[in-house]
N, C-alpha and C positions, 0 to 999 in steps of 0.2 A: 537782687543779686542771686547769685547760683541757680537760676529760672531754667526751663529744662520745657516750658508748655511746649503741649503738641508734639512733641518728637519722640521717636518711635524708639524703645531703647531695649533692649534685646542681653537679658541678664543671665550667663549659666551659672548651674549648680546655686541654684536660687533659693532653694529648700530650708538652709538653714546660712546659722553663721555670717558670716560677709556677707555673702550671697541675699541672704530675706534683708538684711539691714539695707542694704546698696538697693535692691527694689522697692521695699517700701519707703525711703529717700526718694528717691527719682519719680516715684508716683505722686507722692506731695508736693513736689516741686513742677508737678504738670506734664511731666511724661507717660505716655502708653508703655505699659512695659508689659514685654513678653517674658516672662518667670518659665527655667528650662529647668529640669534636672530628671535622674532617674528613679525619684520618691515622689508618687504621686498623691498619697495622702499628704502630705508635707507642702509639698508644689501646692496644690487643690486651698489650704488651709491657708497661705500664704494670699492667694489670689481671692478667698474670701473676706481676709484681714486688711487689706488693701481695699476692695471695694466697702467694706463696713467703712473707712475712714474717709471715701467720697473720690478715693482714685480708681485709674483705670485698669486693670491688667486681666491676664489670661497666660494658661496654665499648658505645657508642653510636654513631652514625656523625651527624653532626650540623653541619647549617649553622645557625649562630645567627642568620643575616638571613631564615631561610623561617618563616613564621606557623604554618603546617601543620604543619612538624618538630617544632616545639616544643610546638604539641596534642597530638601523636602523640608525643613522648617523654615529656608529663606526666600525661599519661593510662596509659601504658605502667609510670609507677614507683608509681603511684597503685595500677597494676593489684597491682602486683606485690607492696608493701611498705608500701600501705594509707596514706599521707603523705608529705610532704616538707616537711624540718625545716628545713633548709640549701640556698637557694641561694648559689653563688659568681660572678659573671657575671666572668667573668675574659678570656674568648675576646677581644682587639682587633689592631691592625694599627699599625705605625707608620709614617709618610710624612714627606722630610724634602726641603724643596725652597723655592725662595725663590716670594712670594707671587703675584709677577708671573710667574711660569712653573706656575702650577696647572694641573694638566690635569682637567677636569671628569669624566672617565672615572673617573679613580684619586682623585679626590676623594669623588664618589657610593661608591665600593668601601669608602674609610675611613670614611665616616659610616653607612654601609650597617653595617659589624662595630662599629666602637664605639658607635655612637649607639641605631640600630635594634635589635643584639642586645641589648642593654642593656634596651631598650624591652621589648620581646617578652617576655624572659627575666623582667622583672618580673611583666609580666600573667599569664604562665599561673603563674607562682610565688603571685601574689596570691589567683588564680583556688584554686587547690590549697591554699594557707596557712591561708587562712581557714576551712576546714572542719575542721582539727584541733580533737581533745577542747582543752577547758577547762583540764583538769586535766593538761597537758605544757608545758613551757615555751615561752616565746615561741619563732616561728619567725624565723630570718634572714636576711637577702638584702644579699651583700658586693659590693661594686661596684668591680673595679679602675679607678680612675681614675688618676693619676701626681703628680710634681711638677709637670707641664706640665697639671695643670689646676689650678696657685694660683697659677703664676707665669709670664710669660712666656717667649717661647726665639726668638732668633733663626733663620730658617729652618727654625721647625717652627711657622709660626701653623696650622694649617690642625688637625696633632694637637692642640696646645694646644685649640685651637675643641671639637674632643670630646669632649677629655678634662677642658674643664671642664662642659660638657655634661652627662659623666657627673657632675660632681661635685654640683652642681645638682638632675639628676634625681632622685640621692639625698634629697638636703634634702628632695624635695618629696614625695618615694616616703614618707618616713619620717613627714610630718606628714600627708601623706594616707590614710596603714594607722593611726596612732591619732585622726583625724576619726573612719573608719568603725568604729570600735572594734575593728579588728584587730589579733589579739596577733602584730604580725611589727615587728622592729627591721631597720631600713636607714641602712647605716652604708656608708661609700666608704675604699679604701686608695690611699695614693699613695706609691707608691715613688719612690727615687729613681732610679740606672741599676742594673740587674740583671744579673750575669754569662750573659746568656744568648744564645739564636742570635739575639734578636733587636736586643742590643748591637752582639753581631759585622757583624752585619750595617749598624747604623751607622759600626761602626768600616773597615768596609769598604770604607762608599760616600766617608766621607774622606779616604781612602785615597785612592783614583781620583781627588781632588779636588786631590792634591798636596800632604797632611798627613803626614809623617812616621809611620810606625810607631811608633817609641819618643813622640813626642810625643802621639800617640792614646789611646794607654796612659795615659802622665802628664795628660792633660785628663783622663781619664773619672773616674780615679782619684781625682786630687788635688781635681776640682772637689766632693768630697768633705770635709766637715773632718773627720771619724772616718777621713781617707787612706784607705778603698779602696771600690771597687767591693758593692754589693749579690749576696749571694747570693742563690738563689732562697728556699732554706730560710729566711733572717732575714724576707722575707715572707710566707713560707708559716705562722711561728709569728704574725705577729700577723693574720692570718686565722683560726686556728682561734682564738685568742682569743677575736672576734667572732664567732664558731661558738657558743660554749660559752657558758655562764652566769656567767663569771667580769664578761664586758662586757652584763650583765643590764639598766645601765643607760644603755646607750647606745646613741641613733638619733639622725639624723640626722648624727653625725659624721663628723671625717676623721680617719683616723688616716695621718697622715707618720711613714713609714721610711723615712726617705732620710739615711741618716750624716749630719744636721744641713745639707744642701744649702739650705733653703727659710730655715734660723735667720740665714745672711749679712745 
């Protein structure tokens, strides 16, 4: 179950976080995976830790907001491995800030990674999808999106905006690949908080704000009803889920991982 061999699966912002968990998942499960991001010690280490454990992958250097790079890297796996079975658009940014203090610099930055790579990474994914044989099952294309694209969040409208954005995109990614009769399912995940640098990194900036330590913890935690925090891995398995033919029949969905956050 959840079997992924041979297909070619194409993961941004690979380096850390979701991103390394969801590649080294889908390399154990028999997937070539192309590991993207723009940290190449990270990337590099990632793609050694993967072959140490008897899987296959290789290591990219990659902006997901440039049109070019993404010609040139799917042209490149095309060159190389003759298809591409699995995208993951995973690479995004998170900004936390009240609405009246948006700075349009760092705003353009977060729509730029989550909206635009998103965009991109579809097209040349579409562009490449649709020429596989007949006879392999459908191709698919996973869209991190969050809980903060079903639900609101105080002092995060601006992420919420793209990350429902991304949620959206999907819906429509998904009904525009079977318009044109192409066998590609698009399907969005939305986590809920994820143990990773880029938590810490919220937990940080509350910090500075004059939030307690301990009480940081207990919010991220408790604002959980399964009481804790996401790891990377619990989303990285239902990604390769929608990788594999076990979720044969679904596009357009969202799958929520988030410890019951959204069910309140």
């Amino acid at each position: 179950m959840n079997r992924v061999d041979g297909r070619v699966a194409l993961v941004t912002g690979a380096a850390g976080g979701i991103g390394s968990a969801s590649a080294r998942l889908l390399a154990k499960a028999g997937a070539i995976v192309v590991a993207t991001d723009i940290r190449p010690a990270d990337g590099q280490a990632l793609v050694a830790a993967i072959t140490a454990e008897g899987g296959r992958a290789e290591y990219h250097a990659h902006d997901v907001t440039s049109e070019p790079q993404w010609a040139a890297l799917v042209a490149d796996v095309l060159a190389r491995h003759g298809r591409l079975d699995v995208l993951v658009n995973n690479a995004g940014l998170y900004r936390h800030g009240r609405i009246e203090d948006a700075d349009m610099a760092d705003m353009d930055r977060l729509f730029d990674v989550n909206l635009k790579g998103v965009v991109l990474g579809t097209k040349h994914a579409f562009l490449a999808m649709k020429q596989r044989p007949a006879d392999l099952p459908m191709a698919s294309v996973i869209n991190l999106s969050s809980i903060a694209g079903l639900i609101g969040s105080a002092n995060s409208a601006l992420y919420c905006m793209s990350k429902g954005g991304v949620r959206l995109f999907t819906k429509a990614s998904a009904m525009e690949a079977a318009h044109l009769g192409y066998r590609i399912r698009c399907n969005s995940v939305h986590p809920g908080i994820v143990d990773t640098d880029m938590a810490r990194g919220v937990a940080a900036s509350m910090i500075e704000r004059g939030v307690a330590p301990g009480q940081v913890d207990q919010m991220m935690a408790g604002s959980h009803p399964i009481g804790r925090m996401a790891q990377a891995e619990d989303i990285a398995r239902g990604i390769l889920f929608l990788a594999s033919d076990d979720s044969s029949f679904m596009t357009g969905s969202e799958l929520v991982i988030d410890g019951g956050w959204t069910a309140r």
